[in-house]
N, C-alpha and C positions, 0 to 999 in steps of 0.2 A: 253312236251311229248317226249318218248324215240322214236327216230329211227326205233324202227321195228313195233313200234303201230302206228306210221305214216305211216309205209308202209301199215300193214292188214288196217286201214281204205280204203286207196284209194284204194290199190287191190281189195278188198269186195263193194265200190263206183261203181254203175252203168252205172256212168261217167268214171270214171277209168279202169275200167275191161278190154278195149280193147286195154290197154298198156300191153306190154311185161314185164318179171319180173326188166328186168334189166331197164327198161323206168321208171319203178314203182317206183324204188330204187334211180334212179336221181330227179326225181320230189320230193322226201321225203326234199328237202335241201329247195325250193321254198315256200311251203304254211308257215300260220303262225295257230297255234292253240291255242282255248282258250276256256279255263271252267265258265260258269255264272251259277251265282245261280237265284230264283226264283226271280221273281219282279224287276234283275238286264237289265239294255237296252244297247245294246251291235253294235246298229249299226243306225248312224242318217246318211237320204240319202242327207245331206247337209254336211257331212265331209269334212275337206278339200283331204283327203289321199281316194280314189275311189276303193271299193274292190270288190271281186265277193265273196260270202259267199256261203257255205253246209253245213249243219246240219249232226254230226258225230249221236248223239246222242242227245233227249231229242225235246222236244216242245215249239214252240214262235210262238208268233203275230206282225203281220206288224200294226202300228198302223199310221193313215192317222191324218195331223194336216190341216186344211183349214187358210185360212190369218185370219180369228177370234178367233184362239186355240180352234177351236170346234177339238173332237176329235174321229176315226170310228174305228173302225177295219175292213180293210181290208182283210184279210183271216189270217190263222190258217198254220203253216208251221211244217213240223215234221222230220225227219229222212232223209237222203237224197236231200231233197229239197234245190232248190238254190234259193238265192235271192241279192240285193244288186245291184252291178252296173252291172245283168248279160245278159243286151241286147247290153252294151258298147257304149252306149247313152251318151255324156257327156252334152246335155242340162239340166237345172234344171229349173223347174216352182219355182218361187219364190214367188208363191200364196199357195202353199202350203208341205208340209212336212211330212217327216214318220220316223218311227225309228222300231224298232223289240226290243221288251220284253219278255225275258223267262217267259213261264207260266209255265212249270214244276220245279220241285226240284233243277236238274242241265242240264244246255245244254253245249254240246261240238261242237263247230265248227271249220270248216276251212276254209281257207283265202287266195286270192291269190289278189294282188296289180291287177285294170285291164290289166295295160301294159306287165307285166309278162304275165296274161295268154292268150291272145291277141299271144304273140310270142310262146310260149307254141301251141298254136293251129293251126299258121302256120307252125310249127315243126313236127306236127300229125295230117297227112290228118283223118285218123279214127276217130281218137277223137274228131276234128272238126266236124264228122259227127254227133258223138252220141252229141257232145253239142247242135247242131242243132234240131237235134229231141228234146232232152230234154226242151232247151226252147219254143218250139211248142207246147209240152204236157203243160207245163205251160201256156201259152198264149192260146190253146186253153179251157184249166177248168177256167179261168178267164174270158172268153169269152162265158163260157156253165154258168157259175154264173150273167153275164149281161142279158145274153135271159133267166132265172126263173126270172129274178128282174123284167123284161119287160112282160111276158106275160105268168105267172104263180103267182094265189091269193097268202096273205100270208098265211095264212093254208098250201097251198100244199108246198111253199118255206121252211114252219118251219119243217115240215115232211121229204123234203126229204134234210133239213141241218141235221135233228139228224140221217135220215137212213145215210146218209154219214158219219157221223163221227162218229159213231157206227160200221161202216164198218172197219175204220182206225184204229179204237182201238178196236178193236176184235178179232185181231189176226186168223182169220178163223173162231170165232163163230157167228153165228146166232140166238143165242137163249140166255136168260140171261146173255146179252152182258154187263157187267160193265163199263161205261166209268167215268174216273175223271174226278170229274166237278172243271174243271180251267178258264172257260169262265162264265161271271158276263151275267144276264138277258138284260142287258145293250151293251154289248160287242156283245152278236146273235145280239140284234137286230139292230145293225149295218151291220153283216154282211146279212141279209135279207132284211134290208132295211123296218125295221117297229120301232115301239116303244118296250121299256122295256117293259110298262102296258099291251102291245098285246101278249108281248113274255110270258109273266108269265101267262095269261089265255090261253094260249095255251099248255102250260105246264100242266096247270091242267086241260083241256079236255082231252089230251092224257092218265095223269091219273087215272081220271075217268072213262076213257074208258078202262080201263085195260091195255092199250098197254106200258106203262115204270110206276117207282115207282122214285122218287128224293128227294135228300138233300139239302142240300149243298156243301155236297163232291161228292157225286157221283148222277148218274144218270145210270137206269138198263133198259135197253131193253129188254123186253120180248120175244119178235119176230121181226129180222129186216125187214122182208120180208113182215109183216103189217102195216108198215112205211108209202107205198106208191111205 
């Protein structure tokens, strides 16, 4: 990637924003960037090289391996979002594993070594700041995902997983919300914490209920706001 499209990502980066142009322009030397295509895995959290990853562009899944190669999807990652080694944790459970799979066409990310951004971030009291938040907002929707798993049916979990991500890819609409269906009946019901067989007949109550119409490419929300 050229040099100056390194810079407009992190400059346009929610993370980055609170660097100056010229901070913006030194940092362009440090991250590493790379394009995957769809079905390609681009990051096992057992690597030996420990990185902090963001999504420039495009959509993946964290996908969780238990010590039996059963395997879940732990959440759905899009645009901006960080993942990888970004609480700077260097324990690893050896009972179980995860990697990140593009589920769109093409994903662009970026990459920084942890120990680079680690020094990076005692260089930039502000930035320190906004990373601080950012991983909070993460840890706290991973944590607003644990309390629907605990004490919300799944009906209400399956509704308000597609109002959510009807939300995310909607770009502002509310009403004949198109989403690409990139997630297997299999795959929600991991992240809800139910069965395939439960996620498909809830699928088709919504259906029949009028409220969304699906393929197996897409799936159309009618109203997100009758979601739940």
């Amino acid at each position: 990637m050229k040099e100056e499209a390194k810079y407009w990502f992190l400059h346009d980066h929610q993370l980055f924003s609170v660097l100056s142009r010229e901070e913006n322009r030194a940092l362009c030397l440090i991250p590493s960037f790379k394009t995957v295509r769809k079905n390609e895995i681009l990051y096992f959290s057992h690597d030996d090289e420990q990185r902090l990853y963001t999504i420039k562009s495009g959509t993946l899944k964290i996908v969780r391996v238990d010590a039996d190669g059963n395997e879940t999807v732990k959440e759905v990652l899009r645009s901006g979002d960080l993942f990888g080694q970004y609480t700077f944790d260097m324990e690893i459970d050896e009972n179980q594993d995860e990697y990140a799979v593009a589920v769109s066409d093409k994903v662009v990310i970026c990459s920084f070594l942890t120990n680079d951004f680690e020094e990076i971030l005692k260089r930039n009291p502000q930035l320190a700041i906004r990373y601080t938040k950012l991983v909070g907002f993460r840890i706290k929707r991973i944590s607003n995902n644990y309390t629907n798993l605990m004490f919300k049916d799944v009906k209400t979990r399956f509704a308000l997983f597609l109002k959510d991500w009807a939300i995310k890819e909607g770009n502002g609409k509310v009403q004949e919300v198109v989403i690409k269906n990139y997630l297997t009946h299999n795959d929600i019901a991991g992240l809800i914490c139910s069965t395939r067989q439960t996620v498909t007949l809830l699928f088709n109550e919504l259906k029949n209920a009028g409220l969304i119409d699906y393929t197996r490419s897409e799936i159309i929300v009618h109203d997100v706001a009758k979601l739940g």
